[in-house]
N, C-alpha and C positions, 0 to 999 in steps of 0.2 A: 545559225544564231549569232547576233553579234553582242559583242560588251563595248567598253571602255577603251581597252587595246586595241583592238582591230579599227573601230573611227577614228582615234589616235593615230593610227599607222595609216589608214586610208588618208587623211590629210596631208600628212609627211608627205605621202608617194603623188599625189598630183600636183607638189609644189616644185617637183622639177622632175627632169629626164631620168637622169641617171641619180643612182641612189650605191655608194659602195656601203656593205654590209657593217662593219665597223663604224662607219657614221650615222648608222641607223641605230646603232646599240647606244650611242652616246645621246641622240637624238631625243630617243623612247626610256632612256632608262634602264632597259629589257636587257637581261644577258642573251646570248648568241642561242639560246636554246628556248627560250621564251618567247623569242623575232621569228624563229622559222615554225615554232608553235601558231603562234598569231596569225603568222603568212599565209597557214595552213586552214585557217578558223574563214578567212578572207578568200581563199581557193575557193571553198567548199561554194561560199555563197554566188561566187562567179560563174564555176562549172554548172551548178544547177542553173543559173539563170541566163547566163551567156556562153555557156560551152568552153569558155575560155580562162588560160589562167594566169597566173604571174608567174613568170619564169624566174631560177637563181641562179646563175650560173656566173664560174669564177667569182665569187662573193660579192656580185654584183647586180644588180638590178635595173633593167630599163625599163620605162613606160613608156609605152607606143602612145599617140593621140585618140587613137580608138580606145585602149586601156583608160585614158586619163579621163575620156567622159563614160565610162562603164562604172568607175570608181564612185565617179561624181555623181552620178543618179544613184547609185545606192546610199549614200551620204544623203542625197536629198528627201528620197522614199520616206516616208512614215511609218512604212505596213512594215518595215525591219523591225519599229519598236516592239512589235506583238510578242516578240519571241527572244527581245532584249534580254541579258543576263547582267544585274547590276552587281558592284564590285564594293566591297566593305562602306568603301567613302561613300560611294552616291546612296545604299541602303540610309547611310546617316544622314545626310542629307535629306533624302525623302522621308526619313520618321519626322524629322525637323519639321518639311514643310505640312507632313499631317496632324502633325500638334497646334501646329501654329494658326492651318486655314480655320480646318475644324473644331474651331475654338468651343464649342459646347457639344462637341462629339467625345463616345467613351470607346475607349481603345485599351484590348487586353493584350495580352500576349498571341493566344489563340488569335486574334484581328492582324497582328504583323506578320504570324506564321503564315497567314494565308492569304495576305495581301503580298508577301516577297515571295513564296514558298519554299520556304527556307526554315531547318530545323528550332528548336526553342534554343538549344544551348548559341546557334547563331546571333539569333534576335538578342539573348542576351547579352551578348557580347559587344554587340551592335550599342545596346543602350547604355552599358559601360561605358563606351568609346565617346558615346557621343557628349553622356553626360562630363565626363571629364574635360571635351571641348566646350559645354557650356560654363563649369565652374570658373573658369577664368575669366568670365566676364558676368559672374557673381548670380548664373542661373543655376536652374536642374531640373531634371523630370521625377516629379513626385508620383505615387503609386497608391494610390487607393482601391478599397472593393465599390464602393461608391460611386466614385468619379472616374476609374479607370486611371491610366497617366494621363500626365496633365503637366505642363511646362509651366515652372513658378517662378517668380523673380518682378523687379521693374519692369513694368510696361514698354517701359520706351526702350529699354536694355535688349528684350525679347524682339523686338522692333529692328534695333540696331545690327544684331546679329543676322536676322533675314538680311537685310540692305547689306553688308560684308558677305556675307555668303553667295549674294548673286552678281556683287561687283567683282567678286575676287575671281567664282569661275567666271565669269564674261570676259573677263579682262584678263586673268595672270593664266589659266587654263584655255580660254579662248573656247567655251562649252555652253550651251544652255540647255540642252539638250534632256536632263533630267528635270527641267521647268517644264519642258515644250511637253513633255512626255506625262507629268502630272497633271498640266492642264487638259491636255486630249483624254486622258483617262477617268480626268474625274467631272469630265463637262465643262470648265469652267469657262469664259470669257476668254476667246484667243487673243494674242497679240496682236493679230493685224486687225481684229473687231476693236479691240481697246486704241488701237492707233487712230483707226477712222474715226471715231466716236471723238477723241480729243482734240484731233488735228483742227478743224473749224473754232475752236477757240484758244489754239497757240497762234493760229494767223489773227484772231479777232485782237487778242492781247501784247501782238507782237511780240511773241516768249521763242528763243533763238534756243535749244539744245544742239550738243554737239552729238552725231551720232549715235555713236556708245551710250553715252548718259541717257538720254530718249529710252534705246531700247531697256536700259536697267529701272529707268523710273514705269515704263510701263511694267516691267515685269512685278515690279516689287507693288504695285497699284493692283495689279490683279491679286495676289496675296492680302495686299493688306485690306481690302476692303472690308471684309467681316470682323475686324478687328477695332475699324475706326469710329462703331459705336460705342467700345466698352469706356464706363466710366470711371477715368483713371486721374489722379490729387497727384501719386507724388512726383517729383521734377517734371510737372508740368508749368512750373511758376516762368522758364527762360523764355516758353514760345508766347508768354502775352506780352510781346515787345508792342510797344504801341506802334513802332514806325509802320510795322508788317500790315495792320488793317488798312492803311490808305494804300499800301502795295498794288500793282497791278498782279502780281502773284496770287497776293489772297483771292483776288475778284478771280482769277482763276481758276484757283481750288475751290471756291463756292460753287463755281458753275460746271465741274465736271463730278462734284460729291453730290447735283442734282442729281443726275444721272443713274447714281446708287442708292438713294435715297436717303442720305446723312445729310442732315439740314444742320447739325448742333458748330456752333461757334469754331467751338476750341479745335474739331478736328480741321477745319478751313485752316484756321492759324500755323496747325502742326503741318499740313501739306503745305501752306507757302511756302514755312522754315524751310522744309525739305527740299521747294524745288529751288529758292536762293542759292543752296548750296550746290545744284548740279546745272542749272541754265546756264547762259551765258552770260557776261558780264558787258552790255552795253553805254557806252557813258550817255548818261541821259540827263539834263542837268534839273528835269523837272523832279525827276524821283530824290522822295526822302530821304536816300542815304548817298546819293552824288557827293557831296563835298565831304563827308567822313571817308569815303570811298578814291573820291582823286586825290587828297591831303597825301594819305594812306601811301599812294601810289607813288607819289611826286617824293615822299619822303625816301622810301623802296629805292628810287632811282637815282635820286641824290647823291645816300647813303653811300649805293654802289658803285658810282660812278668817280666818289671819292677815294674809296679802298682800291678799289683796280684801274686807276689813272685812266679808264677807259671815260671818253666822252663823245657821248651818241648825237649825230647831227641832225637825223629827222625824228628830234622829241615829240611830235604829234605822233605818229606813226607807233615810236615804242612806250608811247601813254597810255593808248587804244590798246595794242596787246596785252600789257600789262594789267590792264584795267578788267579786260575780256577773263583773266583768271582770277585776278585777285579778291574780285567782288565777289565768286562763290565761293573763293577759299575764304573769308573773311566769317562768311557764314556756317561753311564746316569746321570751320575751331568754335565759333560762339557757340554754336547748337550743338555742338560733339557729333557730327554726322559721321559715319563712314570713311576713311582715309584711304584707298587701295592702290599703290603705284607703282606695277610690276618691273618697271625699268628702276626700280630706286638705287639697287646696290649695282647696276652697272652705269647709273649717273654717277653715282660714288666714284668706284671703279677708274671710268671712262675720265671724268672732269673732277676731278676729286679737287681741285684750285680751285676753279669757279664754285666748286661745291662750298667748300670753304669757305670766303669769300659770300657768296649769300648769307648764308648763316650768321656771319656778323652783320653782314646789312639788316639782316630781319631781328636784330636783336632787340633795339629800340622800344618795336612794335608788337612785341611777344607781351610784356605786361599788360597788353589789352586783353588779354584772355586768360584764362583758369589755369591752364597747362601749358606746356612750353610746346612750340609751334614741332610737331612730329616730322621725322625725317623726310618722308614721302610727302611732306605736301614743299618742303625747301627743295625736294628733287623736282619737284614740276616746276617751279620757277627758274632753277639749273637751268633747266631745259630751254625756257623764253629766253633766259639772257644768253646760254649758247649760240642761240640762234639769230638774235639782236647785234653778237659782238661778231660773229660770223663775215668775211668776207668774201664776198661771190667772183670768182671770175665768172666774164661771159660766153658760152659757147659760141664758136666759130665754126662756120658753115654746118650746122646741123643736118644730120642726113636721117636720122631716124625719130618720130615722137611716139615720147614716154608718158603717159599718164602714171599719178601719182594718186592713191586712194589711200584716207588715213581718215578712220572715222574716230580718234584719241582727243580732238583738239591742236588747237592753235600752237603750242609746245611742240610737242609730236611732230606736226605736218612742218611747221616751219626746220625744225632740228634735220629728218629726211630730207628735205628737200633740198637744203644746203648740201647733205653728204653725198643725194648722189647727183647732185651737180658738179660734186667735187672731182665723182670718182668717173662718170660719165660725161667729159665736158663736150663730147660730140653730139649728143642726144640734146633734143629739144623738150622740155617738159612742160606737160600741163597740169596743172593744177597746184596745192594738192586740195583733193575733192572729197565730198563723201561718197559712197558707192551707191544710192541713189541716182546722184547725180550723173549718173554712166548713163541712163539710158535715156537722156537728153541728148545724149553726143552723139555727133555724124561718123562712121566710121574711119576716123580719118588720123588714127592711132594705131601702132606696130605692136607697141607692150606695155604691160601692168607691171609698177611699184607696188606693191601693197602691202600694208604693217602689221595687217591679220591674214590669216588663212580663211578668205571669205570665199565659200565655196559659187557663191553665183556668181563671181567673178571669170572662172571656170568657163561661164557657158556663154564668154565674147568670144570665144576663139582664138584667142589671141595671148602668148605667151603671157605668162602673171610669173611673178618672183617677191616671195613673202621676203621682207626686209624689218629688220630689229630696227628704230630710230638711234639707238646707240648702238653702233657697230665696234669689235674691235677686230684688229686685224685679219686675224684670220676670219672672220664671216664674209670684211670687206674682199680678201680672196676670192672666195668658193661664188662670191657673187657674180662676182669681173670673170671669174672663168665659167658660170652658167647663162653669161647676158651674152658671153662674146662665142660662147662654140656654139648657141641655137641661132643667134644672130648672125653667125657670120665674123671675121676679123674685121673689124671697124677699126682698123688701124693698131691693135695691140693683141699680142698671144701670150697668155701666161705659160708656163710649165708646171708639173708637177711637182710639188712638195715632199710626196710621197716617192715617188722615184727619184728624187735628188738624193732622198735619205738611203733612200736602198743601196743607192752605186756608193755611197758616203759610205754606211755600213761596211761597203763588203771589201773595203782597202784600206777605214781609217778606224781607231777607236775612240765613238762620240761619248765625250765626259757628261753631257747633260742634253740627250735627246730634244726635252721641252722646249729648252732655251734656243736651240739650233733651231730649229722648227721655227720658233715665234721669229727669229732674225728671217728665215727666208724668207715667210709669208714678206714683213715688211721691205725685204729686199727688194724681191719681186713684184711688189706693189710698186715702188716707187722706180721701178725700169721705164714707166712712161712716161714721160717729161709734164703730159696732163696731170696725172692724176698723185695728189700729193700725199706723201708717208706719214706714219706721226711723227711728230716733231718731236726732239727732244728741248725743250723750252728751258731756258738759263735760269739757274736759281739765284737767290737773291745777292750773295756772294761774288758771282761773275759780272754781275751788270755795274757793280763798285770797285773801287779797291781805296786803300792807304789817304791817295791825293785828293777823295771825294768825301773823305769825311773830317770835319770840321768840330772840334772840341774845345767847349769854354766861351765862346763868341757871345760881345755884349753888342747888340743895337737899340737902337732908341724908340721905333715904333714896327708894326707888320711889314710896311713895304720894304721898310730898310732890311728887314730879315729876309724876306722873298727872295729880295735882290741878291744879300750875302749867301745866301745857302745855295741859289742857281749860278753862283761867279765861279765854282772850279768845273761844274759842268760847259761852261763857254769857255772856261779856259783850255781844257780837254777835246773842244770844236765839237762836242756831242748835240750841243743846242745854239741857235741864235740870241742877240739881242735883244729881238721880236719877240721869240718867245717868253720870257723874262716879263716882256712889255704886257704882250697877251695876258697875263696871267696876273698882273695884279691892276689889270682894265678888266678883265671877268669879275676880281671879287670887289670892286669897288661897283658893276652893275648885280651881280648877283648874289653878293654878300659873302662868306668866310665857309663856301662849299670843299674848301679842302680842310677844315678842320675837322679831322675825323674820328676823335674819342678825346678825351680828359689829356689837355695837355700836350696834343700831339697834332701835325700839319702834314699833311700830303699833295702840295703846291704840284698840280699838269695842265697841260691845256690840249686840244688837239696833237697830233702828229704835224698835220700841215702847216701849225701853226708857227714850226722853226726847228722841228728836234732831227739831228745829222745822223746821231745814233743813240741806241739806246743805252742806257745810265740810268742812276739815281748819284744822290747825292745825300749825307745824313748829316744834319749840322744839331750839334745841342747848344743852346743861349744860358749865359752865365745865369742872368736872371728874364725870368717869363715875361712875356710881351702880350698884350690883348688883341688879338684879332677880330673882336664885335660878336662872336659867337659865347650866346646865352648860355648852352649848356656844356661847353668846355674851355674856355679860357680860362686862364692865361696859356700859353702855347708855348712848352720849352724844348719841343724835340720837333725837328722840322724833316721831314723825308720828302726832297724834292724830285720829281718823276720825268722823264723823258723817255717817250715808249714811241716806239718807230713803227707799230701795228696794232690794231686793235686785241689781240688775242694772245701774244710772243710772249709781253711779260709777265703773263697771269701767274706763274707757277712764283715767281718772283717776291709776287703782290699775295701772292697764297702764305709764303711764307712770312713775310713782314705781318700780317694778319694774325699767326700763332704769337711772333714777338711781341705783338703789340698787351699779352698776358703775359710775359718774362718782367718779372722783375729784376730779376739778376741783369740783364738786358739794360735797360734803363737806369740801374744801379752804378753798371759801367761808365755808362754815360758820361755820367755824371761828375764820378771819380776818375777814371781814367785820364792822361794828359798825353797817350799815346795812339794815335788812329791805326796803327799797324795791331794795338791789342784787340781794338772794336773792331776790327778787320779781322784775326782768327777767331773770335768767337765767333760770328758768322760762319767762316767755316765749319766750325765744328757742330755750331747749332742746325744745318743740311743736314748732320748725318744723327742728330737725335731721335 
């Protein structure tokens, strides 16, 4: 019999060689007694059917290649589900999904006992559980003798929850498995029948999904259809936007809701909404929302281009990307669709500058919708301009190719592809691809990057290494030391971490384990002159001092400020006279793009354009000067920028970002007549 645990642990174990016991605990969650439990649940099924078993020894774990595709065909089997044991969560979940298909079906208690078979006081428990997950987004399961239970609340609320429940496990769980399992069980409409049926009019309408999204809008399409006749009034007023009926969307969803036979208006309108929100965003200049849509964008990039002195050279290029996500996020705030993005708190985490830094650029653009734009969907943009402000070295004599498989999107795939080009600069890579698209390809690839644990992937034969798109250090380790001992030394050998600390242990007394630990990994990482450590990036206080800041200064128009406020940085040789020049020939063709909030200037231009090193400069004008920007002149605080990399001075630019809500801050400015004192509040404000 399998559960939860044991496909859990079966994934873990064919995503690398060797597995030590301790990482598997951290892995799974499982204390040390629950892992050799489970391991035991995963014997049983092997000895029976392959004679063979997983051996532990020394708390350690190897899987042979024979082991690793024995694993993988029972992962793939079906006939395991027969004998499936589900686990509190997925019980609630599938009472979920039989309330919801079953919409004019009556269901007692007796019906869940014998559909889980599982005691009453269980089931109730179960429905306690679940109901308390539905109250917070203002549902419940009501009880009648009449009607049996019955799921009450908004329609579209009840809606909303399916769509999060099967993006969440697809995506943060990496599971579908209790979908796959209700649909075979209860006859419905497979996946791949639902796929083929649609596919011929996603090529007819030109409609681009990104892997992921695809499989979650079919799945949530097979649920919703018995649902999409009921006739529902309230907050259905948002989806009769007029633009959506000349959509090519709508003619979409008209023509795959033939198929089920719902011909009625409104539900076409509500599956366009839907699918705006998860397709791709193509710039098209014929469709109804292109110029609300690139405005939108061009402002986006503007915005941020002026807060983090960063200036992007191939604007076509980061239009297209930007555009590619923005368009469906535009429609998952307007339509309140779904938000799910399990990287969010290590984009935090990971880039927490640029995270910053977004968040004020998308400020602007937040009063275009009801609610303020949610963390997870500013984390996916993170991601885009991580990957935009990114600089690539190029590998040199490549001796082995990596395919790269990321079925997340343009975010995602771009963000990996950067890091393990970073980390692997020997390796030649292709793509990054959907996993589809593998079995187009000639074999003429060594190994797989991949960002899920896609079990077909498995069956190229060919080493696969599941990779987080936000790495930190230590994952980036374990990775470099599972690519290089299956592969071979490709020029680098890490050591162990774990045996550093043991001979450390046994001569020295270590005051802070963790911290030791996180220094080695990053030690050890950056022993290869390829592959780069994280940086520790200067804050805003280091890139200035005393002789760069300018208090009281009266000129007479912008350029004359421009000029004054970049004169102690060429005096200091940080920047040229070019540069200077550059920068006020940009806003006289491009107009007052470094005006970046009420008041305030953030004068850069390229790197190449003259900067020797990196600076700022802060100058405040006695009285405010007009720089031609509508909705923030007059301009009395000028922060002049010189940034020597695209990415160096983000942490910098992170911080001027919080100051730019200090009053006290500004306060000084103003009053002060000593730059050495606007010089230690800076200090001190680092360590607030």
């Amino acid at each position: 019999m399998t559960d939860e645990r044991s496909r859990k642990l079966m994934k873990i174990l064919v995503e690398r060689q060797r597995h030590e016991l301790a990482e598997l605990e951290n892995q799974t969650g499982l204390t040390r007694r629950q892992l050799e439990y489970t391991l035991e649940k995963i014997n049983a099924i092997l000895l029976e059917t392959y004679q063979k078993d997983i051996v532990l020894e020394n708390n350690r774990i190897t899987i042979s290649v024979e082991m690793k595709e024995m694993l993988v065909t029972i992962l793939m089997d079906n006939s395991y589900a027969d004998e499936y044991i589900m686990n509190g969560a997925e019980r609630g979940n599938y009472l979920f999904l039989l309330l919801f298909y079953f919409v004019d079906g009556y269901f007692s208690i007796n019906h869940f006992m014998t559909e889980f078979g599982v005691g009453k006081t269980t089931i109730l428990a179960d429905l306690k559980t679940l109901n308390t997950l539905l109250e917070k987004e203002e549902l419940a399961i009501a009880y009648s003798r009449k009607e049996g239970y019955q799921l009450v609340g908004n329609e579209f609320d009840i809606r909303y929850h399916l769509m999060k429940m099967i993006i969440r496990d697809s995506t943060e769980h990496d599971t579908t498995f209790i979908y796959d399992y209700f649909i075979e069980k209860n006859q419905l409409p497979s996946v791949n029948q639902t796929k083929e049926a649609i596919t011929p009019y996603l090529i007819e309408y030109q409609l681009t999904f990104v892997e992921n999204r695809l499989k979650e809008f079919i799945y949530t399409l097979i649920f919703l259809e018995r649902r999409l006749g009921l006739n529902v009034t309230e907050g259905a007023g948002k989806f009769h936007l007029p633009a959506i009926g000349a959509m090519k969307e709508y003619q979409f969803s008209k023509r795959i809701l033939a198929l089920t036979d719902h011909h009625d208006d409104f539900s076409a309108l509500y599956l366009g909404a839907w699918i705006l929100g998860l397709s791709v965003g193509i710039p098209d200049s014929t469709t109804k929302d292109y110029e609300i849509i690139m405005e939108l964008v061009k402002r986006i990039i503007l915005r941020f281009e002026a807060l983090s002195g960063i200036r992007f050279n191939h604007q076509e290029m980061v239009i297209n990307q930007l555009y590619s996500h923005l368009r469906p996020a535009y429609y998952r705030l307007y339509f309140k669709l779904p938000i799910v993005n399990p990287l969010h708190s290590k984009i935090k985490k990971e880039y927490s500058e640029l995270f910053n830094i977004v968040s004020e650029a998308l400020k602007p653009i937040s009063s275009l919708f009801e609610n303020a734009i949610p963390e997870e969907e500013i984390a996916f943009l993170t991601m885009h301009f991580a990957s935009l402000s990114a600089s690539l070295t190029e590998a040199k004599q490549p001796q082995k190719v990596a395919l790269i498989v990321c079925p997340n999107g343009i975010g995602s795939s771009s963000i990996v592809y950067t890091e393990l080009k970073t980390l692997f600069p020997e390796l030649s890579f292709i793509g990054p691809m959907e996993t589809n698209a593998i079995d187009y390809l000639t074999d003429s690839y060594d190994l797989i990057f991949s960002t899920v644990p896609n079990i077909r992937l498995f069956y190229t034969k060919k080493p696969v290494y599941v990779v987080s798109p936000i790495m930190n250090t230590a994952e980036k380790y374990r990775l470099i030391s599972d690519v290089y001992s299956q592969l071979g030394n490709l020029g680098f050998q890490l050591p162990s971490v774990k045996s550093i600390l043991e001979v450390v242990e046994k001569h020295a007394t270590i005051l802070n384990v963790g911290a030791l630990e996180k220094e080695l990994y990053a030690s050890m990482i950056s022993k290869n002159e390829n592959i780069q450590s994280e940086r520790i990036e200067p804050a805003l206080y280091e890139i200035t001092n005393p002789e760069l800041i300018q208090l009281g200064v009266t000129v007479r128009n912008w350029e004359e400020a421009i000029r004054v406020a970049g004169a102690p940085l060429l005096t200091q040789g940080k920047i040229t006279r070019e540069y200077i020049d550059t920068i006020i020939t940009n806003t006289k063709m491009e107009g007052p793009y470094m005006v970046i909030a009420k008041q305030i200037a953030l004068p850069h231009a390229r790197p190449v354009d003259g900067v020797e090193k990196l600076g700022i400069s802060i100058t405040s004008l006695s009285y405010p000067i007009e720089f031609g920007s509508k909705e923030n002149d007059p301009v009395k605080y000028i922060f002049f920028l010189a940034a020597t990399a695209n990415n160096y001075h983000l942490n910098a630019m992170a911080e001027l970002v919080k100051l730019l809500d200090d009053p006290a801050f500004f306060n000084l400015l103003d009053t002060s007549q000593d730059p050495h004192e606007v010089y230690h509040y800076l200090r001190l404000a680092k360590h607030i």
